[in-house]
N, C-alpha and C positions, 0 to 999 in steps of 0.2 A: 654408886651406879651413876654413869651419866647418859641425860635424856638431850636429844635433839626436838624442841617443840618448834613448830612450824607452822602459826596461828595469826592469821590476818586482822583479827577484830582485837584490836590492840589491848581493851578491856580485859576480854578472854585469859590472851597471852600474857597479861600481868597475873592476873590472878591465878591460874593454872603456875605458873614459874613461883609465884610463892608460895600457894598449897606444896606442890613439889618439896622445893629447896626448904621448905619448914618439915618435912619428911627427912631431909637430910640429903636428900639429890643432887649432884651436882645439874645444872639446866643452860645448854645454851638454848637462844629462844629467837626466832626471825617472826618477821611479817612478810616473806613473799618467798615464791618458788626459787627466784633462781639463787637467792643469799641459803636456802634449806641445800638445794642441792650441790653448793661451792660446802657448806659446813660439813654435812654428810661424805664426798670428796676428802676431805683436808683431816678431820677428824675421827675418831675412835669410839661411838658410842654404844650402848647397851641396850638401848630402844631409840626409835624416832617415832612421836607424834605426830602425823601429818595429817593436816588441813585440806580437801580436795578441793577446795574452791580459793585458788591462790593466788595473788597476781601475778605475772610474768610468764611464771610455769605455772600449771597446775599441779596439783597434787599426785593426780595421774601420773602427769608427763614427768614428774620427777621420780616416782617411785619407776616406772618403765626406765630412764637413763640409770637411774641406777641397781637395777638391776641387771640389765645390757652389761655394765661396767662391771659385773661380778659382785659388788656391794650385798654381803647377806646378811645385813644389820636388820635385825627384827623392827618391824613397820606396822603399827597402827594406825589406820585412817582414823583421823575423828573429822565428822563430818554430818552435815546436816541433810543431807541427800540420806532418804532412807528406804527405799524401797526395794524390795527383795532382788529387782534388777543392778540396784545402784553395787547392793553388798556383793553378789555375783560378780561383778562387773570388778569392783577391787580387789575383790583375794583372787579371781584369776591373773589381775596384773600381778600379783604378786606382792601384796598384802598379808600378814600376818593373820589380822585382827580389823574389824569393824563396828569402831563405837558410832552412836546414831545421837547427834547433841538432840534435844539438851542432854546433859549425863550428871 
């Protein structure tokens, strides 16, 4: 399986990309909005991770472009934003899934 992780707290995105790839995942792994949404574009993946609070783009704004763009790569926010508006607010954009860190 390969995962698109899209994690700004570089700590996070380490450790996440090796729990991962020690599952046997394959993982590419960015810190910002717009390198998620050139990878997500260019690539073939089986999940995307995504971060809502991104730099460049947010997490939003990339899950709306690529949706726009027909992209129906299955899409998990993880994010720290938890309140019953915030989760609303993603799976209507067009979100899979709604993890709430810590996790």
């Amino acid at each position: 399986m390969r995962i698109l992780l899209a994690e700004d707290d570089r700590h996070l995105n380490d450790t996440l990309t090796y729990q991962l790839e020690q599952q046997h995942f394959t993982v590419d792994s960015c810190l910002d909005g717009e390198e998620a949404l050139y990878l997500g574009e260019q690539n073939i993946y089986d999940v995307i991770l995504l971060d809502r609070m991104l730099p460049y783009l947010s997490g939003t704004e990339v899950l709306l472009k690529m949706r726009r763009s027909n992209n129906q790569t299955p899409v998990i926010l993880i994010t720290a934003l938890g309140t019953l508006d915030d989760k609303v607010t993603g799976l209507d954009l067009g979100a899979d899934d709604y993890l709430v860190k810590p996790f």
